[in-house]
N, C-alpha and C positions, 0 to 999 in steps of 0.2 A: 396329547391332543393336537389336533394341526392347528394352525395359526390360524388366529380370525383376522379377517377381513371384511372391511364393510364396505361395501360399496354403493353406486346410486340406485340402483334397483332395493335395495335389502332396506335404502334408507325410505320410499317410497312405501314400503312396506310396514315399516316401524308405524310411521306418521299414520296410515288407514290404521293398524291392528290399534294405538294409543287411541286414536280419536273416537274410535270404535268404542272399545271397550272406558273409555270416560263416559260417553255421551248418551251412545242409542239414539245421539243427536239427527243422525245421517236419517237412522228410520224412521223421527216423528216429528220431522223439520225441523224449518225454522220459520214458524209464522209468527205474526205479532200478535200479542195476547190483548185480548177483550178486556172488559170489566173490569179494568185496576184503578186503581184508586193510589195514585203518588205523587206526594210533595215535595217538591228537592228545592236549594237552595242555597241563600251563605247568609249569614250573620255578621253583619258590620256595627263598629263605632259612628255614634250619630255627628260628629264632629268630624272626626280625621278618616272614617271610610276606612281605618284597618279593622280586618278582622275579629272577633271577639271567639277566643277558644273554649270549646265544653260547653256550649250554651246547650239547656236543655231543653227539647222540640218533643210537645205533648200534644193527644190529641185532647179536646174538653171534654170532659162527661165519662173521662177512661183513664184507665193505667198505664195505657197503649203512648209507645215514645219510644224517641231513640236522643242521642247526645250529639251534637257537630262536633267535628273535628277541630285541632287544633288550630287549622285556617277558616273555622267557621263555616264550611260546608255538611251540607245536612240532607238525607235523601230517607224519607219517611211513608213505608209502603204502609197504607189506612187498611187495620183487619174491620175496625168498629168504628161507625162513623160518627157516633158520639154529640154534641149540638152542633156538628157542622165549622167549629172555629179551631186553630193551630193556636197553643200559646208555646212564647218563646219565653224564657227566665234564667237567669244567672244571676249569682251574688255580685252586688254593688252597683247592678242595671235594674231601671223599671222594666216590670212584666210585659208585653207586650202581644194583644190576641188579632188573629187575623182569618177570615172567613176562606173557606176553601171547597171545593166544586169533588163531588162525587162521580166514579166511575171515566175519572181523565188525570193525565197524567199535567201535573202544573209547577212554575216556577214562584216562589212567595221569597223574595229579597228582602230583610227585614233592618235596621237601624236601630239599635236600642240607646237609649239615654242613660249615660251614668248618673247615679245617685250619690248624695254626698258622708252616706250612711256610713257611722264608725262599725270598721270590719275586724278590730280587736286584734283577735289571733288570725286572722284568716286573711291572704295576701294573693290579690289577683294583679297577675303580671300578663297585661297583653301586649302590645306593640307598637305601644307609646315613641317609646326607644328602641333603639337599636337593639336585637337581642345581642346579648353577652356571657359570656360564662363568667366575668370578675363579679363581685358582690352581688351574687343572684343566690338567693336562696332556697332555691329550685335545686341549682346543680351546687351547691353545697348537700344538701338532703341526698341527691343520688350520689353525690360520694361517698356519704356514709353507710349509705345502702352498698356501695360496691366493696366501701374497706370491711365490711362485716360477713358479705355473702357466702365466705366457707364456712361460718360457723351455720350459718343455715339455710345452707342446701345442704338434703340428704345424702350426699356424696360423701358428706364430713362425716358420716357416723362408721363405726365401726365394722356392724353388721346392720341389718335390716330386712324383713319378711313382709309380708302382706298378700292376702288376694285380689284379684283383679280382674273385673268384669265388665269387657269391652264392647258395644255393639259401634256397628258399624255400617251408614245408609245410603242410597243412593236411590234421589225421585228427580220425577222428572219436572221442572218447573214449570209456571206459568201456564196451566192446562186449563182452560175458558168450554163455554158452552158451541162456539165455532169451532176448536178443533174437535171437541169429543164426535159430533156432527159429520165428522169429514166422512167420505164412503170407504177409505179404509178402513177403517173400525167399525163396520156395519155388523159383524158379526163378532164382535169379540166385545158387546159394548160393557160388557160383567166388569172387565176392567177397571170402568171410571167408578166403581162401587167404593172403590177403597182411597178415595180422593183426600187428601188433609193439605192441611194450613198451616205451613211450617210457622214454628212458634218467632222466630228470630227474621227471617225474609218478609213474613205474612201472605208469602205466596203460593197459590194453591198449585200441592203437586201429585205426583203420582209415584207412588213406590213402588222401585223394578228388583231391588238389590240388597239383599241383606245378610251380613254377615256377625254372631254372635264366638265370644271367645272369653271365656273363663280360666283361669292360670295362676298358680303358686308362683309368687318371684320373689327369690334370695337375692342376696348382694351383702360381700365381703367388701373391706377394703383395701388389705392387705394378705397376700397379693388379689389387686383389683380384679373381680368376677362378677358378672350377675346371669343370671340363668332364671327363664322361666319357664315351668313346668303345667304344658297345656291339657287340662282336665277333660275340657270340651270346647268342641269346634263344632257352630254350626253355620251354613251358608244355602243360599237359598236365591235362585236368577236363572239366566234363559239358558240353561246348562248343556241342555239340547244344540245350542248355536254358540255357544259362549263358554272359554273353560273359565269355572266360576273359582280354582286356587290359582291359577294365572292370574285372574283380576285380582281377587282377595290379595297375593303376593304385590302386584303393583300398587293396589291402594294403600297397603301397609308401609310402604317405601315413599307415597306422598304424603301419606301421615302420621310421620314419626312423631314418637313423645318427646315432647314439648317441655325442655326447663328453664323457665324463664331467668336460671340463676349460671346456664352456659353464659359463655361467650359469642357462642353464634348457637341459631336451632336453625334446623334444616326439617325443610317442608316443601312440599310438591318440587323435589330432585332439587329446590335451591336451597342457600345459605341466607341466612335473614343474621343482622347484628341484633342482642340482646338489646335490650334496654336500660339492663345493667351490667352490658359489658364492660369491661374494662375501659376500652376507647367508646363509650356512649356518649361523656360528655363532648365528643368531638362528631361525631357525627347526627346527632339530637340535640334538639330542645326541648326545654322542661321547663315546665310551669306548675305551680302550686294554686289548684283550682280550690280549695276551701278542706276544710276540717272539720271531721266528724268522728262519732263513734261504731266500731264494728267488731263481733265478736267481743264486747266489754271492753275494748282496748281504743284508746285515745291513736285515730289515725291521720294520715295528710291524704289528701287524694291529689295525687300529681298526675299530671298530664304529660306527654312526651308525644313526638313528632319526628321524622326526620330533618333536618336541616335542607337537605336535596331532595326534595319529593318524587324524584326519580332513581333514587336507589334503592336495595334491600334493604328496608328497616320496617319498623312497627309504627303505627300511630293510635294513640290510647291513653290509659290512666291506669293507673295501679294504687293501694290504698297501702301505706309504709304506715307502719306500727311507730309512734313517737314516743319508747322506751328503749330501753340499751341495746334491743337488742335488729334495733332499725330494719324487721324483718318486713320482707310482701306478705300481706292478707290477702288480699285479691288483685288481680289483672283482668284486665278486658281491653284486646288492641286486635288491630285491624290492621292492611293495607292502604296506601293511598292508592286512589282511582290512579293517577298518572305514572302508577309505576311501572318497571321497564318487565310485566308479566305478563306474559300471553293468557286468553281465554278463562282467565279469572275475573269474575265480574266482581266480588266481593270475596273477601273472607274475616272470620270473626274467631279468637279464640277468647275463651275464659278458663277460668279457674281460679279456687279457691285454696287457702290452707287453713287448718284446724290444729291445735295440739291434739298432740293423742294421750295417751291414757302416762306417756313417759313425758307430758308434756313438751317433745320436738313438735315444732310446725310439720304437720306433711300434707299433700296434696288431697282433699277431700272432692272436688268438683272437676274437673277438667275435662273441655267441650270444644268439639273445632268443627266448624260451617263453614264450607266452602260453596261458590258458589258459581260453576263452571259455565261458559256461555260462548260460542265459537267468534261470537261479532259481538260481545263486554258490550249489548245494549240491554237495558233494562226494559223494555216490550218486546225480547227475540225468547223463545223458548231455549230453555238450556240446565244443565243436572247441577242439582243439590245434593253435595257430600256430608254427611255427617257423620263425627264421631266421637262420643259420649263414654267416658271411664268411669266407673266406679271402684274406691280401695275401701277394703275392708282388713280387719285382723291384725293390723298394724303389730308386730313386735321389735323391738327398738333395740341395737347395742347387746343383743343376746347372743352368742357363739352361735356359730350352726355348723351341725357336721362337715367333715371336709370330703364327703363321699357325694354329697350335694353337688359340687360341684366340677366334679369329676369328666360328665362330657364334653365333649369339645364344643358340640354346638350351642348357642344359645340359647334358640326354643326348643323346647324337647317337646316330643310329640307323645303325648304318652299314650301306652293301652286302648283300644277302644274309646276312643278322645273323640272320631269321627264318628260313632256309632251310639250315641248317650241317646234314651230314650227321653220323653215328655216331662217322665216323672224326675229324671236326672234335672233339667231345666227348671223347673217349677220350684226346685230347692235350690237351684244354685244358682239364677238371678238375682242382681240385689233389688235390683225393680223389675215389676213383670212387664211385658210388650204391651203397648195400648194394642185396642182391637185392629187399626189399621193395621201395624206392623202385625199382627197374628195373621193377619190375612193375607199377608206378601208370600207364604209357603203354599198356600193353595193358590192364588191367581198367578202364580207364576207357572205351578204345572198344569191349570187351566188351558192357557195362553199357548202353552208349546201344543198345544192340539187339536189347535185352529187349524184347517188348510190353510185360508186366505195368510193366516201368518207365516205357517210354513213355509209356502211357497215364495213371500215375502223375504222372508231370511234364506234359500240356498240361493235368491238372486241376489241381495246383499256378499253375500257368502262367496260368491264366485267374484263377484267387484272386488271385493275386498283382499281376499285371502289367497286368491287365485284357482283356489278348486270347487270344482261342481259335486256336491254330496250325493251321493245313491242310498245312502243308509249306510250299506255291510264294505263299500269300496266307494272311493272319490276318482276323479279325474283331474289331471293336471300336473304342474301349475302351467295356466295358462301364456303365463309370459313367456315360456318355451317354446310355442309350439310354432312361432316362427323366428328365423335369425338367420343371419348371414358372417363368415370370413370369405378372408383371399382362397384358404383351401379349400371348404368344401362349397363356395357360394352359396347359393338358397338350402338353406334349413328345413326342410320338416320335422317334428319330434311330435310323439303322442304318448305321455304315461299315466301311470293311475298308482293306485297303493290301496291294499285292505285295509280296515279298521276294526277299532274291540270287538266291535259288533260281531261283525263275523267270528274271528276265535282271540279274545284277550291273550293268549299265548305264542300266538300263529301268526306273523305277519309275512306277507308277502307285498314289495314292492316292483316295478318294471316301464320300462319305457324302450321306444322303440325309433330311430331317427334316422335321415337320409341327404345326405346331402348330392344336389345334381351336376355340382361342377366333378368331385371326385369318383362321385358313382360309385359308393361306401354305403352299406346300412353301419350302422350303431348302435351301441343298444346297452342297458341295464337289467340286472337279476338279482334282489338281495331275499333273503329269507332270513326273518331275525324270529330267535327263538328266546322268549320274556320268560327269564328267573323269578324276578319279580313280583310284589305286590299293584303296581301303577302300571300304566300304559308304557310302554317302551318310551314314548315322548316324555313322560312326567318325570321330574326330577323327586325320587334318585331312580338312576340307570340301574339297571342289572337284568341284563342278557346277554345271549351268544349271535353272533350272527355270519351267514355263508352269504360273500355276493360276487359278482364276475362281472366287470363291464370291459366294454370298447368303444375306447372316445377317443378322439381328437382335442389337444392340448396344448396351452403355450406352456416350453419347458418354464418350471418354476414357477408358477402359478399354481398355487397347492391353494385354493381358496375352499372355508371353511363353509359359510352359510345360505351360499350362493350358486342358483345351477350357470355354469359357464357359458351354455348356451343361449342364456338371458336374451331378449332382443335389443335392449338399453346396452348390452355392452358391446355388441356387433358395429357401432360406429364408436372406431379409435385413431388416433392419429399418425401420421408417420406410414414404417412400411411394418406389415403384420402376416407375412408368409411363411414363416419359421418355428414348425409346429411340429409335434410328433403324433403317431395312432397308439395309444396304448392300450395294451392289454393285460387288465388286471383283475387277478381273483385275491380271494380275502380270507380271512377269519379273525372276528375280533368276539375279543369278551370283554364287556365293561360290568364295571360295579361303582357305585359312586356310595355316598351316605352323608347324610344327615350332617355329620360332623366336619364335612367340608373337605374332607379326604376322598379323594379317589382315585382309581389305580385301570390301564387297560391294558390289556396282553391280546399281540395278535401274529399274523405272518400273513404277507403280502409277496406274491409272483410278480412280477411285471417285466412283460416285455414293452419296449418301446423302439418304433418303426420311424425312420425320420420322413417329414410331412413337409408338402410345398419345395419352398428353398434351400430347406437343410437338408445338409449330409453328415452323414457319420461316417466320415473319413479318413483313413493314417500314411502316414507315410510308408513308399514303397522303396525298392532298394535304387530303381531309376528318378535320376533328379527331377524334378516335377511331379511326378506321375504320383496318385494316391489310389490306393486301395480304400472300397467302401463296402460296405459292411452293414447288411439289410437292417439286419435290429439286435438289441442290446437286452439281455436279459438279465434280472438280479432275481434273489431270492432271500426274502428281511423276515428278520422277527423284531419283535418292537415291545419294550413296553414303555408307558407311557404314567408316569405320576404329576397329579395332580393337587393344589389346599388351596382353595378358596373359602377360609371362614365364613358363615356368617352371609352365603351366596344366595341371591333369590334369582326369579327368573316371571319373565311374563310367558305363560306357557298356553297356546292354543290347541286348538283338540290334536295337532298334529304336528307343531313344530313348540320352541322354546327360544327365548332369547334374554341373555344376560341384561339383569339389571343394576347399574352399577354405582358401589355406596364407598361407603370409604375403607375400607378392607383390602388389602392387599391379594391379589391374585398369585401363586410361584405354578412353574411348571418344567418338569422335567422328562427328555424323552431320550430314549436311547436305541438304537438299532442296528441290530447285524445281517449285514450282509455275507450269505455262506453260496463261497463258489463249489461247481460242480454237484449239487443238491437241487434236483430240481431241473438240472440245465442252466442254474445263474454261473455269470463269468469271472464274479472277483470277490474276495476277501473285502469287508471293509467293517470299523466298526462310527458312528454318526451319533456325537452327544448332543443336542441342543437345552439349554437356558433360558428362560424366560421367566419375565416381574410385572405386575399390570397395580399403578396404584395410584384414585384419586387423591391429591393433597388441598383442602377446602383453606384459601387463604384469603377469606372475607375480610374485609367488604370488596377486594379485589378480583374476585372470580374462584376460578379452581383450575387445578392443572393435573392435565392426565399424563402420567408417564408413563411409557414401557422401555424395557430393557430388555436386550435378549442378545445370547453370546451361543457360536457352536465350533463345531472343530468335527474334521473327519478323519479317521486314523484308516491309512492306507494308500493304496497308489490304483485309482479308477480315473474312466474319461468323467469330463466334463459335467455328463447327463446325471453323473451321481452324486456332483459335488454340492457344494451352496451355490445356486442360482438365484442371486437377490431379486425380492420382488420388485419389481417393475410395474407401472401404470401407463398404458399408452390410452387409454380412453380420458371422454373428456370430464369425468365427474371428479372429484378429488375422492381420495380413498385414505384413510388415516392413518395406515401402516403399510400404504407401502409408499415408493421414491417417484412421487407423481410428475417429475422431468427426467427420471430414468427411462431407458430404450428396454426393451423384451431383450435378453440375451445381451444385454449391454458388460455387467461383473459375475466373475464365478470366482470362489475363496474356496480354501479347505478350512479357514479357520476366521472367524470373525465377530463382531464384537458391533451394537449396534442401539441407538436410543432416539426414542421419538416425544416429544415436548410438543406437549399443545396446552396454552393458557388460555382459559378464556374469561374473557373483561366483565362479561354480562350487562355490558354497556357503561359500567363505571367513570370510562374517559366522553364518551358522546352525550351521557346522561347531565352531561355539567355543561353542554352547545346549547346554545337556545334553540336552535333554528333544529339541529339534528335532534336533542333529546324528544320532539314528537313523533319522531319517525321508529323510535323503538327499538334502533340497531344496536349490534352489540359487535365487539372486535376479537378479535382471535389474532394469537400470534403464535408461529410454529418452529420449533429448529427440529430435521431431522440430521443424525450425521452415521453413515457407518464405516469403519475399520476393519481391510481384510488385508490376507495376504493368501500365495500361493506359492506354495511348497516346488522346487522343481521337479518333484518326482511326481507331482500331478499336474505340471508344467507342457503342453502340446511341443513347444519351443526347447526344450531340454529333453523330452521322452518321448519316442519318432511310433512306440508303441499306442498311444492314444489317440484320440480321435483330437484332428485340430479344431481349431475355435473357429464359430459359423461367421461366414464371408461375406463382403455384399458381392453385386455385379463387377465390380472391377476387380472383386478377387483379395481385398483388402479386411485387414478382419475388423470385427462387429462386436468380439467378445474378449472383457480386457480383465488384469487380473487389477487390483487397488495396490500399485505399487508407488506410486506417487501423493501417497496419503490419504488422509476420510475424503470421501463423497459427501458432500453439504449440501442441502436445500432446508430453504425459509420459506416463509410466506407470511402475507398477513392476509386476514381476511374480514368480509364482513355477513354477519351473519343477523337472522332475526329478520330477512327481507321478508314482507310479506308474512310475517310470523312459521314461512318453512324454508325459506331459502338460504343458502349459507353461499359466497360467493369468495372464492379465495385469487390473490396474484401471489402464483410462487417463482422464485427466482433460485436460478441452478447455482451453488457457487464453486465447484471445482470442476476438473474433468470438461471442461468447456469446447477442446480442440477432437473430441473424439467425435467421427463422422455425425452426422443426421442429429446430430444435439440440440433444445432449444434452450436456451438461456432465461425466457420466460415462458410467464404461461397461465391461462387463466381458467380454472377449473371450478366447478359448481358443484351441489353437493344439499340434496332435500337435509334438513334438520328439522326435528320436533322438539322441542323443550315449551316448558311452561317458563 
């Protein structure tokens, strides 16, 4: 597979497709919601004005409450308005009630009075003192929580089975009698029929998105396996505009499960520290909010905090069992408002454990709320995630066959998993759908058969995605259809592609281009023929496909996800005339699977014609004088293997893009080049290596590595050697050498790695002045190692083509004979919640023409 590359257009792209597919924000605004009813606030000591942790905030005449945080803050959306008063209570403080105004959002600051009441066993530590970890009885308790936690967590057991019944939601918040009203919705008002009151928010929303998943999950210990085996899959959304397993697959990646007895859990693509991680007493606070009974067992209910209210951690309470076996009963934690996360307004997880019938604790409840909002205000319309497990069947420490776990992949899709009828369902929930969710399957295919919506979403659709839908064929992408270089000046380009619609088999794509300084047509032809069960776009691949293009090219720019003609890339720095026309026909066959293995086999023609400035030219037998040499033909077969474990993808109706988890990527490609076959001119054989892996080193960020090493066996020009990627535009681009020159190194064999850390604000999150600003730092080393053989050496062999020149005739194109090519950078990212802004600095090779030594490059980023 060729090398990816991301650059500022693709990343422009990411950010609309994410925010899209989270939101449906874009299509139902962002107004301020009517009729709510919220009380927010803090909880102070009546004396000293510190904080008072856990206080609980009820409404009167109801059940209805929530808890402050362990800084006393407290934000309470009213479902029942009850006699109209707030009371505030916590052990060793008088009760305190206070009158509060309906249908407006209000601030109620409250001071309670310690009592001098004997609290026995139960010990309330607020912040009288200094907190401390010495002689705290808080973080004595979570150490023995943490010195016990492999005897219980489920990881310890031997074997272990269970089913598991996941659903999973997504409404739309804050929906009032003003927007339902608006005249977009004039005709589709069926809609607002299925309105509900989220139980946990209290905010009224509306259900777009629903995905059910039912699954056998084994897990050995030795050697460590788990595998789940999926019964049924159902999903249900604007499928027509939306692919609803791209989303499915991305939501599944922001809400991974959850065990509070890691060291780090990762949720919405970050790393969060435990609570009882190992380093928790260094990063949290704990406190012992009172003691009670739950499940028959004598518990603590401890509170915990982060220390930096600006880093990943939890803020919450957990209920520790006060017998030997110092296990969690329940959690319930949250996010601080101030922490360094984009677009999350709230989030809430819980969960419970139960023994089971072998009396281990295992997970009986486990619940996560999220609660997405583009401007994190509390009156802005914005989606509510949910996702609710149920375990049933529990078998404990029992062997399980070892043919169980035989496939590679994780999830196993099994059988007709996608195709389970009503009656499959109705027996294999653990609890049935209330009527709202029953009705998210019909108002969904209601909805797609509006006009006024339709027409609605191919205008979104074209914003967004860059193509204009016709039903059976699209047009686009539109970012192409104008651009400019030094060779061909003004751009025109116009293409389109069929779709399933037309023939699921059958695909035909094409585009057509002109440039008027060269006075060139261009143009594309692919015709891909689907093996497969999926769309040719849906992972997994499996087709053949025939295609022929004629484009204009910077040598060595083999970019993967991106059409070159982009109009974002047509402004680059430096001098950029040094291009080739090539001309290439194709045949490839891919097959990918399940199991993260895939394999392509193809054969590629290429002629390449030198463009602008370049020549392909050799020396002749008169001094000076070169012979040049119109174009260069090869003729390659290739195959290409690839293992990506355990890989998802955010997949649109028409393209897909890696989503990336902690799983190693490897890639191996190999290719021969056969002279006089065809008409190509050389023998040659071209191994390349490659490694892609994140390493999550919380609470400090994560670090993306790649490696990649090749080597070419033979003696060809330049055009067929390694031409290191280069970056002359102004965006920063993550793999390649963004102070390298276009045609600056060429190697036959070289060896290469790219390190990018990032902080996630970790160092800025502890400035007082910066940690409100949200930024986060990146720090980068790229370095690559080559060398050039003198048999593919211009300067040693009068037979090849020499290296490209500038105007004084000086060359342009140098072999790494003087050691690795270095560039650093730091950068800062999180601007604006998309902006990522890097200073990179060159560090070798400094004296070689037209070089800059710095440089400052930009670069859209989306992260939560």
């Amino acid at each position: 597979m060729r090398t990816y590359l991301y650059n500022f257009s693709q990343e422009i792209k990411n950010i609309k497709n994410r925010v899209f597919q989270l939101g449906l924000i874009v299509i139902f605004g962002l107004n301020v919601a009517q009729a709510q009813t919220i009380v927010k606030g803090r909880v102070v000591e009546n004396k000293t004005n510190d904080p008072i942790p856990f206080v609980n905030v009820t409404v009167g005449g109801t059940t209805q409450g929530v808890q402050a945080d362990i800084n006393g803050n407290f934000v309470l959306t009213v479902k029942d308005f009850g006699n109209g008063k707030i009371q505030f209570s916590s052990v060793g403080y008088r009760t305190e009630t206070r009158s509060y105004k309906k249908d407006a959002t209000q601030t109620i600051n409250i001071k309670l009075v310690s009592t001098t009441q004997n609290l026995a066993e139960v010990t309330v530590k607020g912040k009288k003192d200094k907190y401390r970890n010495k002689d705290n009885p808080a973080v004595t308790l979570i150490r023995k929580v943490i010195e016990h936690k492999d005897e219980n967590k489920k990881d310890g057991l031997s074997y272990y089975q269970y089913e598991k019944y996941e659903k999973l939601q997504l409404d739309l918040s804050n929906v009032d009698e003003a927007y339902k009203n608006k005249k977009i919705f004039k005709n589709f008002q069926f809609i607002f029929d299925n309105l509900d009151t989220a139980q946990i928010t209290g905010k009224v929303s509306l259900p777009l998105y629903l995905k059910e998943t039912v699954a056998d999950v084994y897990f050995r210990k030795n050697p460590r396996e788990e595998k789940s085996y999926i019964k049924g899959e159902k999903k249900v959304g604007l499928e027509q505009f939306l692919d609803n397993d791209g989303m499915g697959a991305y939501l599944n990646r922001m809400y991974e499960d959850v065990n509070i007895y890691d060291n780090n859990i990762s949720l919405l693509t970050q790393q969060f520290i435990s609570p009882i991680s190992t380093l928790s007493p260094t990063f949290y606070r704990f406190v012992i909010i009172d003691t009670l009974q739950f499940q028959d067992v004598k518990c603590v209910n401890l509170g915990f905090s982060p220390r930096n209210q600006a880093d990943f951690a939890f803020v919450g309470s957990m209920y520790i069992a006060l017998d030997s076996s110092y296990s969690v009963r329940k959690v319930k934690m949250g996010v601080p408002k101030s922490i360094n996360l984009n677009f999350v307004l709230d989030m809430q997880i819980e969960q419970e454990f139960k023994p089971t019938s072998q009396k281990f604790l295992m997970l009986s409840k486990d619940e996560i709320v999220v609660e997405f909002n583009l401007l994190k205000s509390e009156n802005t319309r914005g989606i509510i995630g949910k996702r609710s497990v149920s375990y049933q069947n529990y078998v404990l420490n029992t062997p399980i066959n070892n043919s169980i776990f035989k496939p590679i992949q994780k999830n196993v899709l099994m059988d007709m998993a996608l195709e389970r009828d009503d009656t499959f369902w109705q027996k294999a929930r653990h609890e049935q759908l209330s009527k709202v969710e029953s009705n998210i399957y019909m108002m969904a295919d209601s909805i797609q058969k509006v006009p006024a919506f339709k027409r609605f979403m191919t205008i979104a659709g074209l914003v967004l995605f860059g193509y204009h839908d016709f039903g059976k064929f699209e047009v686009g992408p539109v970012n192409t259809f104008y651009s400019f270089n030094p060779v061909e000046g003004f751009r025109l380009r116009l293409g389109g592609r069929t779709m399933a619609k037309l023939n699921p088999r059958l695909y035909l794509e094409s585009y057509l281009a002109y440039g008027f300084k060269d006075e060139r047509w261009k143009g594309y032809a692919g015709f891909t023929y689907n093996l497969g069960k999926n769309s040719i776009y849906q992972f997994p691949n499996h087709y053949l496909r025939f295609s022929y293009q004629d484009e204009v090219r910077i040598p060595g720019q083999e970019l993967q996800f991106i059409q070159e003609d982009n109009f974002l890339l047509s402004f680059k720095r430096g001098v950029n005339d040094k291009m080739t026309y090539n001309k290439i026909a194709r045949i490839d066959y891919r097959k990918e699977s399940r199991s993260g293995i895939s394999y392509e086999l193809g054969f590629k023609h290429l002629t390449q014609e030198a463009a602008g400035a370049l020549k392909f030219e050799r020396s002749s037998e008169v001094e000076g004088k070169y012979i040049q040499d119109k174009d260069l033909t090869s003729s390659e077969l290739s195959v290409n293997l690839r293992f990506a474990p355990n890989e998802q993808f955010y997949q649109g109706k028409n393209y897909r893009i890696p989503i990336i988890n902690k799983y190693p990527i490897f890639q191996v490609r190999y290719s021969l080049g056969i002279a006089n076959f065809l008409k190509g001119d050389y023998n040659y054989h071209n191994l390349t290596l490659r490694a892609n892996k994140r390493f999550f080193v919380s609470p400090i960020g994560f670090t993306d590595v790649t490696a990649e090493a090749g080597k070419v066996y033979g003696t060809v020009p330049y055009p067929l050697l390694m031409i290191h990627r280069a970056n002359q535009s102004y965006s920063y681009q993550l793999e390649s050498y963004n102070l390298m020159n276009f045609l600056e190194f060429v190697s036959d064999q070289y060896a290469g790695i790219f390190v990018d850390h990032y902080f996630n604000g970790f160092i800025f999150n502890k400035v007082p002045l910066l940690k409100k600003l949200k930024l986060r730092e990146i720090i980068t080393l790229k370095a690559l190692y080559g060398s050039l053989s003198d048999k593919n050496n211009p300067a040693y062999n009068d037979d090849l083509y020499r290296f490209a020149t500038g105007i004084d005739g000086k060359p342009l194109t140098y072999a790494l004979s003087n050691g690795p090519y270095l560039e650093a950078s730091v950068g800062i990212g999180n601007i604006l919640k998309f902006f990522r802004v890097d200073l990179v600095k060159r560090l070798t090779y400094l004296d070689n023409p037209q070089v800059s030594e710095y440089g400052i490059r930009g670069r859209f980023k989306f992260d939560f």
